[in-house]
N, C-alpha and C positions, 0 to 999 in steps of 0.2 A: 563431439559437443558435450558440456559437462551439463549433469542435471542440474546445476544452477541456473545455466543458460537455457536448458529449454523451456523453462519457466514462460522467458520473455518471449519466444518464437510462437505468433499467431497463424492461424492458418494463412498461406499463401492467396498472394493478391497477386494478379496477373501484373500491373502495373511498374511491382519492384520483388525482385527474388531475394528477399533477406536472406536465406543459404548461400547464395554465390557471393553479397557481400560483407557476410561477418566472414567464407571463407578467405575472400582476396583482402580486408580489415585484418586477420590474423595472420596472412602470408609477408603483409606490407610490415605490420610490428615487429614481427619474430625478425626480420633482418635490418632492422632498426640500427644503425652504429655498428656493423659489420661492414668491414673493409677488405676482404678476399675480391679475389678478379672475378670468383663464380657468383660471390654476394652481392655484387654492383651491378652484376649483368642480372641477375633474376630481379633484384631490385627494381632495373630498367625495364623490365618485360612486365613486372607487377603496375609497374607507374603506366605505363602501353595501353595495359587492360582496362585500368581503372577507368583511364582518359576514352575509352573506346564506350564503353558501358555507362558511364553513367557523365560524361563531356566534362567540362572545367566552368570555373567561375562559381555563381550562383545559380545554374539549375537546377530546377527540384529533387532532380536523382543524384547529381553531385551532394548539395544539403544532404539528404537523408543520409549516402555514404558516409559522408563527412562526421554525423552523428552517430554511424556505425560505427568506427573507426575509435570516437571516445568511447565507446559502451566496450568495445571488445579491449580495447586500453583497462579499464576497468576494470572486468573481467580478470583479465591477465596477469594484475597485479596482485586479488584475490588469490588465484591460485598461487601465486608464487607465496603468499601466507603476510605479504602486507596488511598489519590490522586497521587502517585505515586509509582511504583516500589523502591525495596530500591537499594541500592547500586548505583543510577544513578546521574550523574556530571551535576547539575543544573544552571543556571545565575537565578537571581532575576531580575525579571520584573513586573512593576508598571502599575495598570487600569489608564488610563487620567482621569481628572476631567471630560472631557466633553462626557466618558462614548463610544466613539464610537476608538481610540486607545489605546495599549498599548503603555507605553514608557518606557525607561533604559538610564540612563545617561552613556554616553559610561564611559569605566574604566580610562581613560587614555586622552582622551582630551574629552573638556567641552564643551558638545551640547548633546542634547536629541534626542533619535532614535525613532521615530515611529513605530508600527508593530500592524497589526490585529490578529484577532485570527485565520484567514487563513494562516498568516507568521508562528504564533508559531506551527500550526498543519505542515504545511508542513517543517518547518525546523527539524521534528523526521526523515525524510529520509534521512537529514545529518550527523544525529547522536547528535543532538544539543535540549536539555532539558531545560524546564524552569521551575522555581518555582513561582508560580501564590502568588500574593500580596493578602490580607486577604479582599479587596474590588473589587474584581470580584467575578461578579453575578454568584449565583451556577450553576444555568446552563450552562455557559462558561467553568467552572471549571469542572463541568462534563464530557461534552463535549471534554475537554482538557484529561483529565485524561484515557477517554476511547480511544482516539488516539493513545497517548502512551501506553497500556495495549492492544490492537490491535496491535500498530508492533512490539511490545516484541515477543509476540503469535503467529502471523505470520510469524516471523525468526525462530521460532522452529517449526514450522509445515513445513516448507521449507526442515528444516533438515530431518524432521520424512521421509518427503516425497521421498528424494535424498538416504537415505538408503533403503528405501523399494521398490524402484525402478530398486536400481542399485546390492542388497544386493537379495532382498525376490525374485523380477522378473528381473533378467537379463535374462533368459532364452527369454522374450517376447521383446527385444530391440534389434536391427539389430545395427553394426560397428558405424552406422554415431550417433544412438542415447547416444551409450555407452561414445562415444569419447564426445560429444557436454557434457553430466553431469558431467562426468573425470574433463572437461575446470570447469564446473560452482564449483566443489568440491573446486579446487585448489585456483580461486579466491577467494573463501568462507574464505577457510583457509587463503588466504590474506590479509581478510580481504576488499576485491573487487576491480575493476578494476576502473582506472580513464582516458579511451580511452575517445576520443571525444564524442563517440557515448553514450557511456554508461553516460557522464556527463549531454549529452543533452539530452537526456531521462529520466534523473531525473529530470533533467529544466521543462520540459514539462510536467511530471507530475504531477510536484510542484506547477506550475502556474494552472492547471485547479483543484487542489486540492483547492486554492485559492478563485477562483472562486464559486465552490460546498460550498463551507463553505460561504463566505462572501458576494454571491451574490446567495442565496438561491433559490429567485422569481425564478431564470428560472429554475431549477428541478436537474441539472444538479448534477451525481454523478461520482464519479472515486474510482476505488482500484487498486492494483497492483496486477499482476496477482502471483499466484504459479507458481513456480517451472517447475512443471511440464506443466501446459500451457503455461508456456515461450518456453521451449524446445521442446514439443512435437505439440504444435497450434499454435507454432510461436503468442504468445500473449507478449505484452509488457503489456499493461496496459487496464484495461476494461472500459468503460462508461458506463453509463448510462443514458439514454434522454428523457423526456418524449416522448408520443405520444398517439394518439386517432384512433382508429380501426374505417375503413370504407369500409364496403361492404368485401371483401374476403382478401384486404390489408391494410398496412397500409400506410397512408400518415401521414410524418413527417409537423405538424403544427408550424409556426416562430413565437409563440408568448409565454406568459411568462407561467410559470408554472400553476398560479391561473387560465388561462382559461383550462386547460385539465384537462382530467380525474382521472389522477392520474397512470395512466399504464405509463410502461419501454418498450422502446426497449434501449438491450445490445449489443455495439458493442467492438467488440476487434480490439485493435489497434495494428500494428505493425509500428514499425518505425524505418529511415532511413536515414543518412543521405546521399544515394547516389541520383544521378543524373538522374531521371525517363528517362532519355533518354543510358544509364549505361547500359553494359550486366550487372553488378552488380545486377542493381536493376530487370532487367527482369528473374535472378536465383532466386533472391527475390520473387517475381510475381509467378514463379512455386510453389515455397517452401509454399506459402501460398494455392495457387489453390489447392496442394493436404492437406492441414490442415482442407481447407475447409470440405471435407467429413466427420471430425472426432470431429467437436466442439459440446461441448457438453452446456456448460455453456455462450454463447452468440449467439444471433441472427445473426450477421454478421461479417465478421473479415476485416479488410480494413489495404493498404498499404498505409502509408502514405509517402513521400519523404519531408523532409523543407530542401530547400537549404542556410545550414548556415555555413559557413568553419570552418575550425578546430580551427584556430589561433581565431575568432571571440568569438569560445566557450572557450577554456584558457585563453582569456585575462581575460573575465567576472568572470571565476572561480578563477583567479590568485590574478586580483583586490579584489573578496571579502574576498579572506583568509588576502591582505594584511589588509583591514578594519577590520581585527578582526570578519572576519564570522559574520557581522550585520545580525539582525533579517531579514528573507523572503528571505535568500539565494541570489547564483549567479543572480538567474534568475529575480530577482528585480534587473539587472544591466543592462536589455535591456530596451529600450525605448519604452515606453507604446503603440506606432505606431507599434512595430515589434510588439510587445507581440499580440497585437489585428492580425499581418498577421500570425502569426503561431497560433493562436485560428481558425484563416479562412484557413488555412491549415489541421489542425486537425479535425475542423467537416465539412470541405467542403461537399456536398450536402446532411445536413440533415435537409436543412433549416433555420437555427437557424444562418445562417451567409449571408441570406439574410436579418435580419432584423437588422436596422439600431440602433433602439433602445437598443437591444443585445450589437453591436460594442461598440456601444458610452457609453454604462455601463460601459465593461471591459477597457475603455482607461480612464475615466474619475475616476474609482477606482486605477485603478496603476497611476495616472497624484497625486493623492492625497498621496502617499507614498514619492514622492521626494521633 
């Protein structure tokens, strides 16, 4: 299994062996269009298994396989060095001469847009593809490519996870959890929701996706959480931060990557846009206290609250759809001063937002985009 893949692979749930079937998902690909008399018969003995383990039609274990079967497709094609999925709605975008932007001549009026490779990685959370020009360095293009092949994979491992959850174990979910995935289903099938909350949470992060990629030095990583840690550990989004172990804890160190050891502390964010002073946010505060007991894939989970009003986050999302969805999203429509107080919002006390040099990175990289 490639380190790419075991990204995706969560601890083992009695209900479905995700190992037995991404193995029998990759046995059934790899003889895809093979026509030997050995190829047809193992073929036949794969199709046997499949039908034995997880039955035909529409049952739950079939589904999930079925969803296996694209992710390990996907996969597959990655490795064979496809730079993209097929069937996806791309813009062409050009490397700058001077090697450190991209740019796209807008379609429609005459001026050149700027975008790093942080913009083009976080604008896949919008749904917004690029087709990389023949003079970005492979490694960029790598890079790029396994972004998108990561949240192809990750929307179908969401799904895998929202059937076997609500489908294999309902039995082990109480009212409040059945009702809260029902919501996240239906969205699903919407296509997703465009509440304040849910817009500035993509903002937020999009801009530290930004940062991890295009300001590498200080360590810093993000992924979005599953599914199911949204729902049941109340996770929005995870980090990751350097840090250096001393004596029985750890003390978070405010400087760049290159002086530490190379260790992660993970923290899971939840976020907010209510009023820390809010019974809102203090049901919030419960809701987390008791997730605390049951995290399994992060060191800490924190509430965070940014007070930013609803109309502030639709303008920024209104304005960019009106500019044609420019590269780097909404949230390259806030001002590089807010952007730097919701980065000191989001990792308040881990350090890294008392150093000044940190700050003045992140304003002085988004001051360069306008």
């Amino acid at each position: 299994m490639s380190n790419f893949e075991q990204q995706f692979e969560q601890e083992k749930e009695p209900s479905f062996d995700y190992d037995q079937a991404s193995q029998l998902a990759r046995q059934r690909l790899e003889l895809e269009g093979a026509d030997t008399g050995e190829a047809k018969q193992n073929r036949s003995q794969i199709k046997n298994k499949i039908k034995e383990f997880y039955g035909n039609g529409d049952s739950p274990k079939r589904r999930i396989f079925d969803l296996e079967l694209a992710k390990q497709r996907l996969l597959m094609k990655l490795e064979e060095g496809e730079n993209l999925p097929a069937n996806l709605e791309t813009r062409n975008i050009n490397y700058g001469a001077e090697g450190e932007f991209f740019t796209m001549r807008h379609p429609e009026k005459n001026y050149q847009i700027k975008a790093s490779l942080g913009d083009l990685i976080s604008d896949i959370n919008w749904g917004i593809y690029y087709q990389l020009a023949d003079n970005v360095p492979a490694e960029m293009q790598k890079k790029y490519s396994e972004a998108v092949y990561q949240a192809q994979v990750s929307q179908l491992y969401d799904q895998q996870l929202l059937i076997q959850r609500t489908k294999l174990e309902k039995d082990q979910l109480d009212d409040f959890y059945r009702a809260t995935y029902e919501k996240v289903q239906a969205d699903m099938a919407k296509g997703g929701g465009e509440s304040a909350g849910l817009l500035f949470e993509k903002m937020i992060h999009n801009l530290l996706a930004k940062i991890s990629v295009d300001l590498q030095k200080w360590g810093i990583k993000v992924e979005q959480a599953t599914v199911v840690e949204d729902v049941e550990e109340k996770i929005d989004f995870i980090i990751h931060l350097p840090k250096k172990k001393r004596g029985v804890g750890f003390e978070d160190i405010p400087v760049s990557a290159e002086a530490l050891a190379g260790e992660e502390k993970t923290l899971g964010i939840q976020f907010t846009l209510k009023s820390a002073k809010s019974e809102d946010f203090r049901k919030k505060q419960r809701q987390v206290a008791r997730s605390l007991k049951n995290l399994k894939e992060v060191d800490d989970l924190i509430l965070v609250s940014v007070p930013v009003s609803h109309d502030q986050i639709f303008s920024k999302y209104k304005k960019w759809q009106y500019q044609d969805k420019l590269p780097g999203g909404p949230e390259n429509m806030f001002k590089p001063v807010e952007i730097v107080e919701f980065v000191k919002q989001i990792l308040q006390n881990t350090g890294l937002t008392e150093n000044e040099e940190f700050l003045k990175d992140i304003e002085d990289y988004f001051n360069k985009k306008r």
